[in-house]
mmCIF file of the N, C-alpha and C atoms, coordinates in Angstrom:
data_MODEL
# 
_entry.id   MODEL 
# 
loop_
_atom_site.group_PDB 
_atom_site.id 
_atom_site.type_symbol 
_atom_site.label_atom_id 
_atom_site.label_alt_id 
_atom_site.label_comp_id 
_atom_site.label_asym_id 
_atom_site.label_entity_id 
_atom_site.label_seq_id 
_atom_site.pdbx_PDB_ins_code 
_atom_site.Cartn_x 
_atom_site.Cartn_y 
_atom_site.Cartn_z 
_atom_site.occupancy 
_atom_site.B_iso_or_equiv 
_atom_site.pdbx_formal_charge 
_atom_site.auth_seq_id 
_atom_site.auth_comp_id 
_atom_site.auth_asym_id 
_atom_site.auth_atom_id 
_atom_site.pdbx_PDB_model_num 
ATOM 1   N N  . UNK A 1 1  ? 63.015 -158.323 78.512 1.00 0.00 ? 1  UNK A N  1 
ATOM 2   C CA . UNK A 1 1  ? 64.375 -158.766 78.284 1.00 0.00 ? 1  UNK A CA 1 
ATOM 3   C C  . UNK A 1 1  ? 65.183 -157.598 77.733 1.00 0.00 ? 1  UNK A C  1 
ATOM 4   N N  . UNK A 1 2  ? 66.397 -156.860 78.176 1.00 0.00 ? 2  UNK A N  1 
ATOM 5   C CA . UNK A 1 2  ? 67.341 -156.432 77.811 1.00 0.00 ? 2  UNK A CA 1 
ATOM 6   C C  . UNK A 1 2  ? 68.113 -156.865 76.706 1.00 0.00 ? 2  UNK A C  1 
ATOM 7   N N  . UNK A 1 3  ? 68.308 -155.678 75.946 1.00 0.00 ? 3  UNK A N  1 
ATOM 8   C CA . UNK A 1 3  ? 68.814 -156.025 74.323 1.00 0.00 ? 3  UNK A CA 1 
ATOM 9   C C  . UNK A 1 3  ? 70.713 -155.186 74.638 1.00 0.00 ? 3  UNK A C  1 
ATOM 10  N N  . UNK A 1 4  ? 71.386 -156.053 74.257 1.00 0.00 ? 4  UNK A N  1 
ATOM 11  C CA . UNK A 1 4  ? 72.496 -155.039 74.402 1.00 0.00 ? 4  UNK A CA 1 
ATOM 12  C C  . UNK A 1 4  ? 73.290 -155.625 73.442 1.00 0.00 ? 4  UNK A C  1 
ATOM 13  N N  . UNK A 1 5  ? 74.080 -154.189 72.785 1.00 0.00 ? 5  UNK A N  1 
ATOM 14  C CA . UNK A 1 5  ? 75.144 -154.042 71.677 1.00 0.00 ? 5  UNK A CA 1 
ATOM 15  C C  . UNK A 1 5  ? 76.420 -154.971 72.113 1.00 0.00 ? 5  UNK A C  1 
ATOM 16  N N  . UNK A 1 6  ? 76.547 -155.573 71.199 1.00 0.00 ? 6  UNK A N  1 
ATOM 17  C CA . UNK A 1 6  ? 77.563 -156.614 71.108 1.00 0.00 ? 6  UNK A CA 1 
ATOM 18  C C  . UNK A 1 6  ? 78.939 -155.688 71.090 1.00 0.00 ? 6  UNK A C  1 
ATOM 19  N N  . UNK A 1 7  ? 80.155 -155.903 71.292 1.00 0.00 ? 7  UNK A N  1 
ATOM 20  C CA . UNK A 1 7  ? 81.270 -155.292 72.041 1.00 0.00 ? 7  UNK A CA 1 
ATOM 21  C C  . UNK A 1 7  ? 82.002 -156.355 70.858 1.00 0.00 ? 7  UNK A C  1 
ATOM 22  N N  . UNK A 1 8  ? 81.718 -157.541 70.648 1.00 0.00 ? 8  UNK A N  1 
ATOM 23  C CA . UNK A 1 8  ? 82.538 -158.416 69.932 1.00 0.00 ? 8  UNK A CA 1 
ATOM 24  C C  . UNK A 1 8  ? 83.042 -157.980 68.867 1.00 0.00 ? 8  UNK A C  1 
ATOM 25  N N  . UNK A 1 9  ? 84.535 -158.553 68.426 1.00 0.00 ? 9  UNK A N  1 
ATOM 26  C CA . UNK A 1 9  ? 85.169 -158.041 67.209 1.00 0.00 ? 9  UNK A CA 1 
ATOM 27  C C  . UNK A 1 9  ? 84.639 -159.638 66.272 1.00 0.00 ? 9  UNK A C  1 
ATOM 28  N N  . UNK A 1 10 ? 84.253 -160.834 66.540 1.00 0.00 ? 10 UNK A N  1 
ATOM 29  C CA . UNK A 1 10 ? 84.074 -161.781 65.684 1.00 0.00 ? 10 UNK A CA 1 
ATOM 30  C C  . UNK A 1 10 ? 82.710 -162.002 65.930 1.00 0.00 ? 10 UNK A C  1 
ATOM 31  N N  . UNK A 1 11 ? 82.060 -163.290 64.969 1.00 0.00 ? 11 UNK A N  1 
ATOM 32  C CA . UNK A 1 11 ? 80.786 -163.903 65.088 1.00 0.00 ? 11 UNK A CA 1 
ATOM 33  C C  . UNK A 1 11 ? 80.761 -164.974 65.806 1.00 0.00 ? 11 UNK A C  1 
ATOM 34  N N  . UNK A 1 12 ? 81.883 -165.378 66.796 1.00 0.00 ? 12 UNK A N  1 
ATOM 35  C CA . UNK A 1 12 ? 81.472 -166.494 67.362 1.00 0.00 ? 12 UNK A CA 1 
ATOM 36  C C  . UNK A 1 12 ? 81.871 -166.010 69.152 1.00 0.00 ? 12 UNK A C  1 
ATOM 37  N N  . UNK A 1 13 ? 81.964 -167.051 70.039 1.00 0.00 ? 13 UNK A N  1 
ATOM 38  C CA . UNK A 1 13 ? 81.732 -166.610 71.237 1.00 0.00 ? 13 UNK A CA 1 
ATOM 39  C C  . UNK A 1 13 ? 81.142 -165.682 72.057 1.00 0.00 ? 13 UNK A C  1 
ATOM 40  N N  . UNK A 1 14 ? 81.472 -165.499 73.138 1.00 0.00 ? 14 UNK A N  1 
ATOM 41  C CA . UNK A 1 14 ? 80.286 -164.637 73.803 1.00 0.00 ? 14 UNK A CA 1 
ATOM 42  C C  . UNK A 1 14 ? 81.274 -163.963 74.979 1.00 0.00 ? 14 UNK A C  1 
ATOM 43  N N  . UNK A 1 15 ? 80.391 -162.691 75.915 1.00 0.00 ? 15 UNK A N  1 
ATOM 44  C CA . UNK A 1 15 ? 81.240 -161.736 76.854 1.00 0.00 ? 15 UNK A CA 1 
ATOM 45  C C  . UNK A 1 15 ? 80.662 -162.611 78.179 1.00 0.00 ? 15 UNK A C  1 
ATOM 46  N N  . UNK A 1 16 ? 81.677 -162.353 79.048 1.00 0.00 ? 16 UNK A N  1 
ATOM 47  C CA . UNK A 1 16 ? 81.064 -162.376 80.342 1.00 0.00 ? 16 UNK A CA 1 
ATOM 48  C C  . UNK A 1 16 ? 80.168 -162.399 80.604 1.00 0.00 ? 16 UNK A C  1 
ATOM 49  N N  . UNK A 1 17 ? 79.367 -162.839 81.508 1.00 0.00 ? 17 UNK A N  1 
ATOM 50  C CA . UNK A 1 17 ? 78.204 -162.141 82.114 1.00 0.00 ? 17 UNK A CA 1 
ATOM 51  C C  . UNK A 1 17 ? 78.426 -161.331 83.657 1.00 0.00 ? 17 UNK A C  1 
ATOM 52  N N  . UNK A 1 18 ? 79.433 -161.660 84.277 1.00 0.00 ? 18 UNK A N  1 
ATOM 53  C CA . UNK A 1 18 ? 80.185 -160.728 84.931 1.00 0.00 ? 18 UNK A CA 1 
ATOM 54  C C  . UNK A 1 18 ? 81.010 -159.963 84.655 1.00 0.00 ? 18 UNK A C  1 
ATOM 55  N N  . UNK A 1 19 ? 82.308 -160.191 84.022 1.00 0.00 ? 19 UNK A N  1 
ATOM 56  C CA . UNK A 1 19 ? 83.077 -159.077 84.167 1.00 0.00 ? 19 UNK A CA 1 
ATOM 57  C C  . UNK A 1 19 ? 83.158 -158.184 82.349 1.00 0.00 ? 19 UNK A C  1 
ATOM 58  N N  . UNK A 1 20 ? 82.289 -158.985 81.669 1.00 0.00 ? 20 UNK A N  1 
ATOM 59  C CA . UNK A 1 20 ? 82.114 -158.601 80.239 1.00 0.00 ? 20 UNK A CA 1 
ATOM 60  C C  . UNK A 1 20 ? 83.505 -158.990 79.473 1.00 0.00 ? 20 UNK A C  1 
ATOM 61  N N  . UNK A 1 21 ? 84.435 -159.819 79.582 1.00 0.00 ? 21 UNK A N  1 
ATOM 62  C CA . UNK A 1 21 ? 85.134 -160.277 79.172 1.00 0.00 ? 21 UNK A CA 1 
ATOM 63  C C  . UNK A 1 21 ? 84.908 -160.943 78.178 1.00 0.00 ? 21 UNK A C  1 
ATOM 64  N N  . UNK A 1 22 ? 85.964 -161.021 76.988 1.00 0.00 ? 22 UNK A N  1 
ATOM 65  C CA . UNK A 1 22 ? 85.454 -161.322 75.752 1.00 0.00 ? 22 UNK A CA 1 
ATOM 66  C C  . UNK A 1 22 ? 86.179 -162.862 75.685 1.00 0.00 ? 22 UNK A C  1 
ATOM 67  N N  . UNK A 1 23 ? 84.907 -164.048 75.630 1.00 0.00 ? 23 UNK A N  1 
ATOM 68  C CA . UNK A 1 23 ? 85.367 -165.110 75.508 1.00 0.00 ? 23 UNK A CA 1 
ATOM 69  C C  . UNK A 1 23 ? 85.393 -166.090 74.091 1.00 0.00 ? 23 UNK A C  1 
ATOM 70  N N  . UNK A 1 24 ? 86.018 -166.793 73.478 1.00 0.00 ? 24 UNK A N  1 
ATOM 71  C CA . UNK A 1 24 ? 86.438 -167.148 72.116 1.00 0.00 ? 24 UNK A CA 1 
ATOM 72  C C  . UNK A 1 24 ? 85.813 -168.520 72.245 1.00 0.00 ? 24 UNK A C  1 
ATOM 73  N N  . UNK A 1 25 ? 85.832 -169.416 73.105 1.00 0.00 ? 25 UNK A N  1 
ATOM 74  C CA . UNK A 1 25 ? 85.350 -170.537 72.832 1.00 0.00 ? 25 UNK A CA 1 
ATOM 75  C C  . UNK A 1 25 ? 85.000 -170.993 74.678 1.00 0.00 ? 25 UNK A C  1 
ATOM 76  N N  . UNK A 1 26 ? 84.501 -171.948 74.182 1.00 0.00 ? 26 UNK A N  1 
ATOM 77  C CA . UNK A 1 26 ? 83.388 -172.994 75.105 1.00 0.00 ? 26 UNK A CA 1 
ATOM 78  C C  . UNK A 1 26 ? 84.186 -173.790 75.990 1.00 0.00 ? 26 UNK A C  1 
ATOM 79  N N  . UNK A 1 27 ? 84.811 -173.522 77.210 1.00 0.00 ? 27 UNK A N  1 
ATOM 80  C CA . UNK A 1 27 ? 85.493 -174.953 78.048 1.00 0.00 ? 27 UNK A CA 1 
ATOM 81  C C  . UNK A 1 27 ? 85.137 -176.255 77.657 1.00 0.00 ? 27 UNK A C  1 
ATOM 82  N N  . UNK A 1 28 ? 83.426 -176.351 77.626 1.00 0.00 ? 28 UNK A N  1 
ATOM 83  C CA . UNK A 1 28 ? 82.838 -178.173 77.328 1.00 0.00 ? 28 UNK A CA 1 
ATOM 84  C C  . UNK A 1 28 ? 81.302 -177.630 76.347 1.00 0.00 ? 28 UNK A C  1 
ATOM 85  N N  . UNK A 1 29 ? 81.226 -178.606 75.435 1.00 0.00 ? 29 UNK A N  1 
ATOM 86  C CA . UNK A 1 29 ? 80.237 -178.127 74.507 1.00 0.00 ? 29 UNK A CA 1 
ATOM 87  C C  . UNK A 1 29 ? 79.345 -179.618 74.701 1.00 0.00 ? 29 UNK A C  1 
ATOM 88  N N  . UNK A 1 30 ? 78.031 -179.593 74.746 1.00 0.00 ? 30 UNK A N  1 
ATOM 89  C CA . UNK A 1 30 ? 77.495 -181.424 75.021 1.00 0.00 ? 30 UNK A CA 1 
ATOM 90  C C  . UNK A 1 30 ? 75.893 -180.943 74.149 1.00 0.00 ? 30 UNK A C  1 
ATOM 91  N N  . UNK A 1 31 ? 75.519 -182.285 73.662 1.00 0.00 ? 31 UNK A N  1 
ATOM 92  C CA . UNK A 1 31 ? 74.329 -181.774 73.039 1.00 0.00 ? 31 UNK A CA 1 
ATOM 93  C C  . UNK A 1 31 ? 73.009 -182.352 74.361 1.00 0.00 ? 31 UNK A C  1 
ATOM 94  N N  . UNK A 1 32 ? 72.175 -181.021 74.464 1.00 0.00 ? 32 UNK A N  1 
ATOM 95  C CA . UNK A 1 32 ? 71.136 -181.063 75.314 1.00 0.00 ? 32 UNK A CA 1 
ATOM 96  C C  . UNK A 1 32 ? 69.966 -182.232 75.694 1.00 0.00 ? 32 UNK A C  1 
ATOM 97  N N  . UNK A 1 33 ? 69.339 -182.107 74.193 1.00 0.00 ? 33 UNK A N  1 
ATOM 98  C CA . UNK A 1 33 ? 68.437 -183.188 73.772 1.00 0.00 ? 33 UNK A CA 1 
ATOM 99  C C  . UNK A 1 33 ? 69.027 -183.067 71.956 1.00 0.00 ? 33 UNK A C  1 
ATOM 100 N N  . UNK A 1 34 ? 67.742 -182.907 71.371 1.00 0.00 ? 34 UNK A N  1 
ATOM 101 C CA . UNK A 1 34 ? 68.007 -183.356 69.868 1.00 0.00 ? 34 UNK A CA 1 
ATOM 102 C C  . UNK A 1 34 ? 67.996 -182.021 69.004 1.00 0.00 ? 34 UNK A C  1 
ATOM 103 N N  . UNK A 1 35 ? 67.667 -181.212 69.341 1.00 0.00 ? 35 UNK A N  1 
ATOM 104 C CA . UNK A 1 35 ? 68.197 -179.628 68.864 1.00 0.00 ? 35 UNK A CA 1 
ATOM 105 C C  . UNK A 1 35 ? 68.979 -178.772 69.395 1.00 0.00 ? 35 UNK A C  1 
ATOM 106 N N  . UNK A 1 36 ? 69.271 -178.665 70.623 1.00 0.00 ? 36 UNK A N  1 
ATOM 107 C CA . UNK A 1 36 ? 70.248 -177.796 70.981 1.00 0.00 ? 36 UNK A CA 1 
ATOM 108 C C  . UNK A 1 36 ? 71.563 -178.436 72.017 1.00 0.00 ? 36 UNK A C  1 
ATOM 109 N N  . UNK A 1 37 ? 71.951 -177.246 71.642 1.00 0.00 ? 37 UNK A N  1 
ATOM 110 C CA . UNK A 1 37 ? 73.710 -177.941 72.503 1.00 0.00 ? 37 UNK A CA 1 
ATOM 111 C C  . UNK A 1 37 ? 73.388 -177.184 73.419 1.00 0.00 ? 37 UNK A C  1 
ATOM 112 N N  . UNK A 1 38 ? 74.097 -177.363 74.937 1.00 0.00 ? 38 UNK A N  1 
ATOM 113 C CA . UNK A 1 38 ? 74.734 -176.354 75.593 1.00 0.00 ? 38 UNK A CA 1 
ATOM 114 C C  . UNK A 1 38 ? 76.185 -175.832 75.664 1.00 0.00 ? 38 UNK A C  1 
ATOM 115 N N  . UNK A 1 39 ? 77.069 -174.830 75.656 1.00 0.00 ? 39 UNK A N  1 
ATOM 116 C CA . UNK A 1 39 ? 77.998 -174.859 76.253 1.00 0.00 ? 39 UNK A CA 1 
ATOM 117 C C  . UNK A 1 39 ? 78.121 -174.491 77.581 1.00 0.00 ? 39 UNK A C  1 
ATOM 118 N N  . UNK A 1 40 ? 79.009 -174.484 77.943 1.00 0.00 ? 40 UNK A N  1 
ATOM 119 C CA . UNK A 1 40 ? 79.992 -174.503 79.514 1.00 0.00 ? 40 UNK A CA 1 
ATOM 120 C C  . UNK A 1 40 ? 80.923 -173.591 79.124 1.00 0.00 ? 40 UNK A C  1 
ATOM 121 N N  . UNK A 1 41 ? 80.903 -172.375 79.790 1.00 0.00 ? 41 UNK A N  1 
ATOM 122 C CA . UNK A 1 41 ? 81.927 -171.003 79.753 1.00 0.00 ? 41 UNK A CA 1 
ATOM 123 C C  . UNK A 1 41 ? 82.716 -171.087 81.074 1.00 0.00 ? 41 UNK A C  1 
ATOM 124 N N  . UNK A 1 42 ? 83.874 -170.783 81.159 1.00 0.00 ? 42 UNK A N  1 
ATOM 125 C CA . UNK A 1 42 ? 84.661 -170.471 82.363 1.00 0.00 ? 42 UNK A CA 1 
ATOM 126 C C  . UNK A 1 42 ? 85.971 -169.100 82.240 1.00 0.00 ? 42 UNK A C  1 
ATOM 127 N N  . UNK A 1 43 ? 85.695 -167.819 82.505 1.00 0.00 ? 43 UNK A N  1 
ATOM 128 C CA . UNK A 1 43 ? 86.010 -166.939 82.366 1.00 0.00 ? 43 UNK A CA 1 
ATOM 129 C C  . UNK A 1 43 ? 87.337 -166.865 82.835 1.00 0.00 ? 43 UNK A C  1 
ATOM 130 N N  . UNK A 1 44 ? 88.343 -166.741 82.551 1.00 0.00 ? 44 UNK A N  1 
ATOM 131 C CA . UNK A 1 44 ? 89.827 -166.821 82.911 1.00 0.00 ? 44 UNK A CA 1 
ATOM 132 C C  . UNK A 1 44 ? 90.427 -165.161 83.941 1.00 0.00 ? 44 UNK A C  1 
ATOM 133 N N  . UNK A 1 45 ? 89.164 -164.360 83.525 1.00 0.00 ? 45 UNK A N  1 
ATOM 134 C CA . UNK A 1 45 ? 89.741 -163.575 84.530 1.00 0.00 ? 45 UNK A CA 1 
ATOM 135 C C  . UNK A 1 45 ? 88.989 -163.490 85.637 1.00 0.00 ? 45 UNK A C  1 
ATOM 136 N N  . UNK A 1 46 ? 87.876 -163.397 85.826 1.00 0.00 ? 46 UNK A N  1 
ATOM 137 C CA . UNK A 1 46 ? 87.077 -163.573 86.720 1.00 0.00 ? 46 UNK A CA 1 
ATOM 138 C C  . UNK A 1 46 ? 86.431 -164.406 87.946 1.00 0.00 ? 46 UNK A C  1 
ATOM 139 N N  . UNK A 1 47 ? 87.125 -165.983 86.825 1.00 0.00 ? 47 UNK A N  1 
ATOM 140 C CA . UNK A 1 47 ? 86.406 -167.541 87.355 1.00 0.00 ? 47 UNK A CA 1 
ATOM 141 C C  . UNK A 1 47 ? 85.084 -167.677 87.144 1.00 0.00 ? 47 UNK A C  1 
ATOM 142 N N  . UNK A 1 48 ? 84.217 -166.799 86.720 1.00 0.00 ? 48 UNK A N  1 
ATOM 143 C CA . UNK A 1 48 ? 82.650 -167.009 86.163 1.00 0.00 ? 48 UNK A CA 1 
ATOM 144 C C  . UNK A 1 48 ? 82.434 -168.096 85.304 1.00 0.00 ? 48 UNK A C  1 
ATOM 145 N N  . UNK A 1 49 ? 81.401 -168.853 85.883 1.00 0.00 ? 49 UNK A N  1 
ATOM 146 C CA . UNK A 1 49 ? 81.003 -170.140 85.323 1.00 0.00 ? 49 UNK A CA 1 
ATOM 147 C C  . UNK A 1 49 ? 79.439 -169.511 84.835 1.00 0.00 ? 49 UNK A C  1 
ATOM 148 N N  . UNK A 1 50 ? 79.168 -170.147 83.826 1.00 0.00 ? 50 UNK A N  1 
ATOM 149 C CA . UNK A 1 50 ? 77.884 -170.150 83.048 1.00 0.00 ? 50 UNK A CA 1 
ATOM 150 C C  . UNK A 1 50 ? 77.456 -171.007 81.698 1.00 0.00 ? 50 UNK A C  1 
ATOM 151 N N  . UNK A 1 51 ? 76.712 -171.152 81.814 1.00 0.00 ? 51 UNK A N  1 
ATOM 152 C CA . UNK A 1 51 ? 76.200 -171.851 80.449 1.00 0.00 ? 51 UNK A CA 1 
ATOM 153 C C  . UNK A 1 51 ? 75.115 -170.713 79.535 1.00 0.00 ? 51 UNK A C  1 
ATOM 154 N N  . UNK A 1 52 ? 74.903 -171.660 78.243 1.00 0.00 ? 52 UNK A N  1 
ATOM 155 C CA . UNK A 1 52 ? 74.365 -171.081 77.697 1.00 0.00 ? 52 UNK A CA 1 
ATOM 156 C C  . UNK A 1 52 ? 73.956 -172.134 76.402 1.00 0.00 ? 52 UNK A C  1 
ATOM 157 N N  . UNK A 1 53 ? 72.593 -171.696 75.807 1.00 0.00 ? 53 UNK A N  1 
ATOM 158 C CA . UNK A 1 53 ? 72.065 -172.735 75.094 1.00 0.00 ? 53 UNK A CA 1 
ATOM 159 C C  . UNK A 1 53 ? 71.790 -172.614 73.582 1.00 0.00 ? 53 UNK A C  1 
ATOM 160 N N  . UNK A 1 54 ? 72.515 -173.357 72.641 1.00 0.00 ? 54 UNK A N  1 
ATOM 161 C CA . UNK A 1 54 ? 72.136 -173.090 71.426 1.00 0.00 ? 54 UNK A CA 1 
ATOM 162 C C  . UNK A 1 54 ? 71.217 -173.996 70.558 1.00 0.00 ? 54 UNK A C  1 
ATOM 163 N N  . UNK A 1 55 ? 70.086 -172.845 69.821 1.00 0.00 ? 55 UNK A N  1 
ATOM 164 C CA . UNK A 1 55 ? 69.233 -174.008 69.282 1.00 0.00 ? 55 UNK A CA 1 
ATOM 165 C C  . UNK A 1 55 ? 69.564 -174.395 68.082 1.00 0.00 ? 55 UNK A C  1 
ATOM 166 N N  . UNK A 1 56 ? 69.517 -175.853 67.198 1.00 0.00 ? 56 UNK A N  1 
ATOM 167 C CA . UNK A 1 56 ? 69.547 -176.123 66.297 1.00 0.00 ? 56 UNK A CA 1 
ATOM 168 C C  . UNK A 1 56 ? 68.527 -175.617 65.100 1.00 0.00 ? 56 UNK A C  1 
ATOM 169 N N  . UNK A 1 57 ? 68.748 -175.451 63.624 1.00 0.00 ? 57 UNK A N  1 
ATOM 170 C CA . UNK A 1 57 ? 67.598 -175.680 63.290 1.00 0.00 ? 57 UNK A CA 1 
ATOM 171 C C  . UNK A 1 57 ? 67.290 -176.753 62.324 1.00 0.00 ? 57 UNK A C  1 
ATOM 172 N N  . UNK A 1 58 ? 66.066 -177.577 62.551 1.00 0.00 ? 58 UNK A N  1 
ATOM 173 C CA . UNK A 1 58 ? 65.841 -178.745 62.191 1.00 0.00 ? 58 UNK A CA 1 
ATOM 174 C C  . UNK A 1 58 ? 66.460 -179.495 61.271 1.00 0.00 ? 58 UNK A C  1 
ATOM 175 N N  . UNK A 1 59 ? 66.896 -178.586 60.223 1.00 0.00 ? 59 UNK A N  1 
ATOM 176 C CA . UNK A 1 59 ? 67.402 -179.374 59.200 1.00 0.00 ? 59 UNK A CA 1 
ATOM 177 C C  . UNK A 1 59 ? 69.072 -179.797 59.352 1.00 0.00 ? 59 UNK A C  1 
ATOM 178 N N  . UNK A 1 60 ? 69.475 -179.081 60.244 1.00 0.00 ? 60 UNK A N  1 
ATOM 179 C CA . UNK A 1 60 ? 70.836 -178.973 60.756 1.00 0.00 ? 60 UNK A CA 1 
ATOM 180 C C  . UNK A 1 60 ? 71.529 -180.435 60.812 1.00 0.00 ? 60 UNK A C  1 
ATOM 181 N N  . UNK A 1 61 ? 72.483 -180.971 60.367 1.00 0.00 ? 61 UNK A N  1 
ATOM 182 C CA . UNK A 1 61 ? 73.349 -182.119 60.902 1.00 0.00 ? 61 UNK A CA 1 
ATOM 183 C C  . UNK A 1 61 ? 73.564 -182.233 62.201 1.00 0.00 ? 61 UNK A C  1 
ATOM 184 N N  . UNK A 1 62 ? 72.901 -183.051 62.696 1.00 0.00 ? 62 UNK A N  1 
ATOM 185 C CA . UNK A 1 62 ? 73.683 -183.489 64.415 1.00 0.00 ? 62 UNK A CA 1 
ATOM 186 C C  . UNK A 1 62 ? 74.468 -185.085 64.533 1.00 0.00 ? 62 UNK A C  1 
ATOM 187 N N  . UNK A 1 63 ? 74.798 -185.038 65.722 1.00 0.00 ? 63 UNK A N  1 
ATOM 188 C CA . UNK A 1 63 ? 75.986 -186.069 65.992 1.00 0.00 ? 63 UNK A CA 1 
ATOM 189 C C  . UNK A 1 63 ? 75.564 -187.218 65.525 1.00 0.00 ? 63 UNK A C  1 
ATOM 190 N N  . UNK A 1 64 ? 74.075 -187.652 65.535 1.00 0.00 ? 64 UNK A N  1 
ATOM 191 C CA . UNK A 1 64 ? 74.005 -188.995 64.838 1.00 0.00 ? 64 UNK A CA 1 
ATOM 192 C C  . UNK A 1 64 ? 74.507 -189.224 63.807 1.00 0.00 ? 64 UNK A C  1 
ATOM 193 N N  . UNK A 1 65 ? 73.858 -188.066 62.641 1.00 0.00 ? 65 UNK A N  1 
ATOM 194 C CA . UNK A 1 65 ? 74.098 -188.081 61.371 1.00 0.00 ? 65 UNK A CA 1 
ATOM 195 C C  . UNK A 1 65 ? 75.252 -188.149 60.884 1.00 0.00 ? 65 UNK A C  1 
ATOM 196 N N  . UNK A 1 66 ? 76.342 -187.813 61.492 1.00 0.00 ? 66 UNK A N  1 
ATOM 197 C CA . UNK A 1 66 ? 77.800 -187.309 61.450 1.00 0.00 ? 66 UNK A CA 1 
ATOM 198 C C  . UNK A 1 66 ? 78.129 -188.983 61.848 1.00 0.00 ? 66 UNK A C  1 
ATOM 199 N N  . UNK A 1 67 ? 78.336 -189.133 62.792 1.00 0.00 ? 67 UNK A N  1 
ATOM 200 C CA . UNK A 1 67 ? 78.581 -190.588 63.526 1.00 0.00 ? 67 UNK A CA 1 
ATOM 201 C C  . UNK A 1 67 ? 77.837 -191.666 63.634 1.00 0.00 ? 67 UNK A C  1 
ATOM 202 N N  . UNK A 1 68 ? 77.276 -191.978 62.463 1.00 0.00 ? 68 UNK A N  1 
ATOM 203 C CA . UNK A 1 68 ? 76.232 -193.032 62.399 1.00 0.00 ? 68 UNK A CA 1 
ATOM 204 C C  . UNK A 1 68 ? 77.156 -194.758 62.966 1.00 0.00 ? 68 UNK A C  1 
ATOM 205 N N  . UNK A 1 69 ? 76.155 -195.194 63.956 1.00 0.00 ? 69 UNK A N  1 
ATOM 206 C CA . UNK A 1 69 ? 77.027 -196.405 64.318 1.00 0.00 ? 69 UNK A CA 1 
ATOM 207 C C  . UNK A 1 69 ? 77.374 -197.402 63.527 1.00 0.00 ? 69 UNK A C  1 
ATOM 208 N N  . UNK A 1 70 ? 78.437 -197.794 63.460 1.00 0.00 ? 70 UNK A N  1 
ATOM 209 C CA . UNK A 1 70 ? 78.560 -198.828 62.868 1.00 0.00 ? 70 UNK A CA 1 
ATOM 210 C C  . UNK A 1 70 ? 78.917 -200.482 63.624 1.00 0.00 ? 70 UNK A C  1 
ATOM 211 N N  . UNK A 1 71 ? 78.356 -201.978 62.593 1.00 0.00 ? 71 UNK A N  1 
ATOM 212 C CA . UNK A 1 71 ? 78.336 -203.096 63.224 1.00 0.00 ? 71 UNK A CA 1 
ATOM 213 C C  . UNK A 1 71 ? 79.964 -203.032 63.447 1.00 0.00 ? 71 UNK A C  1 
ATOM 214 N N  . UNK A 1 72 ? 79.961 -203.866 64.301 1.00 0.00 ? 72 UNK A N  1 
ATOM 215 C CA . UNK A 1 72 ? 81.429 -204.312 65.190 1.00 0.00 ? 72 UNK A CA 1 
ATOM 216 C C  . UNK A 1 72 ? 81.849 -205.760 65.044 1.00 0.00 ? 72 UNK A C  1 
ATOM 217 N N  . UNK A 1 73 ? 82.173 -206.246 63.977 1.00 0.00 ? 73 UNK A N  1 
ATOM 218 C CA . UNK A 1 73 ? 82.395 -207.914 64.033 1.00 0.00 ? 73 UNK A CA 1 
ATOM 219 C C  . UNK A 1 73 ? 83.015 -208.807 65.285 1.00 0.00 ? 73 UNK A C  1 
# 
């Protein structure tokens, strides 16, 4: 696997994988299974579509915990 120097001026988003364009956020973000999300990238100059997968770590808050259901009278 290829290691390469980050180009980014922040800690969040990610470059291209074609045209190395520096992208800020996620078109659609959905959670995978029960640790990781994926996002959905769509590159505005290029049109490059890609995903990419982030893992949780265990102890992490996910959507249940956040949105616990509640009864409905």
């Amino acid at each position: 696997m290829a290691t390469m120097v980050s180009k980014r001026r922040s800690t969040f988003g990610v470059n291209c994988v074609q045209c190395d364009n520096e992208l800020i956020a996620p078109e659609k973000s959905e959670f995978w299974n029960e640790r990781d999300i994926r996002n959905l990238w769509r590159c505005p100059k290029c049109a490059c579509c890609f995903a990419t997968i982030v893992e949780t770590e265990p102890d992490v808050m996910m959507r249940d915990d956040v949105f616990q259901s509640l009864p409905v009278a």
